[in-house]
C-alpha positions as CSV (number, residue, x, y, z in Angstrom):
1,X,176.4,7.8,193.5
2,X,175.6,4.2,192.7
3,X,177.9,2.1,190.0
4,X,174.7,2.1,187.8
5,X,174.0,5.6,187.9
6,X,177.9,6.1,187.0
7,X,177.5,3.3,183.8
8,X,174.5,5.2,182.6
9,X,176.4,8.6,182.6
10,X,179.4,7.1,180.9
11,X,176.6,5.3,178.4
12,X,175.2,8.8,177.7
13,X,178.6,10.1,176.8
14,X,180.3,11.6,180.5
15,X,183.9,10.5,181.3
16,X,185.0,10.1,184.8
17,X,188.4,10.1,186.3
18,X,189.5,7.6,189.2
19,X,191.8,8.8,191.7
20,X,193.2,7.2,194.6
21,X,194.7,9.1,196.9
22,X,194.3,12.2,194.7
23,X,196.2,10.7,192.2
24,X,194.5,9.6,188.8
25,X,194.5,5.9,188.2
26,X,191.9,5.5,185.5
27,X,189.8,7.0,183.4
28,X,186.0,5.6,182.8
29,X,185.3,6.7,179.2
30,X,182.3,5.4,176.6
31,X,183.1,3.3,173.5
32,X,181.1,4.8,171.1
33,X,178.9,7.9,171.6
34,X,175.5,7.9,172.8
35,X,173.0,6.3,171.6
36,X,170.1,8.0,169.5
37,X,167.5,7.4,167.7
38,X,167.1,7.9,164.1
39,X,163.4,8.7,162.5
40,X,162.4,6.3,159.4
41,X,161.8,9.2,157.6
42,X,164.9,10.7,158.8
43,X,166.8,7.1,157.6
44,X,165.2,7.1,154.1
45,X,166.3,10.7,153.4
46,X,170.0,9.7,154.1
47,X,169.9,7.1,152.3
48,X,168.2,8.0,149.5
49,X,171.5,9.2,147.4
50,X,172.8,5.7,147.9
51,X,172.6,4.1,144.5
52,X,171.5,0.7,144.3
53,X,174.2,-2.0,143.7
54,X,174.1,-3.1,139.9
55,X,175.9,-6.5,138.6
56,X,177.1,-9.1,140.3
57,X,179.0,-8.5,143.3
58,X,180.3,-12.2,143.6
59,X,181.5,-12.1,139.7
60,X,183.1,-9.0,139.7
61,X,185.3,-10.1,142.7
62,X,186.0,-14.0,141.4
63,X,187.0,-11.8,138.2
64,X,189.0,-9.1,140.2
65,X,191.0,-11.6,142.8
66,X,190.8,-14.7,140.4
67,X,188.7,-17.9,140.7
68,X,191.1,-20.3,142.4
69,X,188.8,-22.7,144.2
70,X,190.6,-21.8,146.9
71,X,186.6,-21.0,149.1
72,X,185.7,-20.7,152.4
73,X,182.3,-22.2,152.9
């Protein structure tokens, strides 16, 4: 099996073990899970629960942490 065919494998999810010698040295696992699509109409359904955010988001931290001047940027 080509090294390409192994990445996409481990890309769709599949873990491999590396032995040498018949011992295990390494295993090859994905990151994340595989990818997938989502639907638009599959997307605005999840999020339609999600309220909008209301006030100001940069006020209600300066007012929660403090306004120092002490800004990045």
């Amino acid at each position: 099996m080509s090294t390409a065919a192994i990445m996409d494998r481990v890309e769709a999810g599949e873990a491999f073990e590396v032995t040498r010698s018949g011992y295990s040295v390494a295993r090859l696992i994905p990151i994340a899970g595989p990818k997938r699509s989502v639907r638009r109409k599959d997307l605005a359904r999840a999020l339609a629960g999600i309220p909008d955010m209301v006030g100001d988001p940069k006020a209600e931290a300066d007012e929660f942490f403090g306004d120092g001047g002490d800004r990045v940027g």
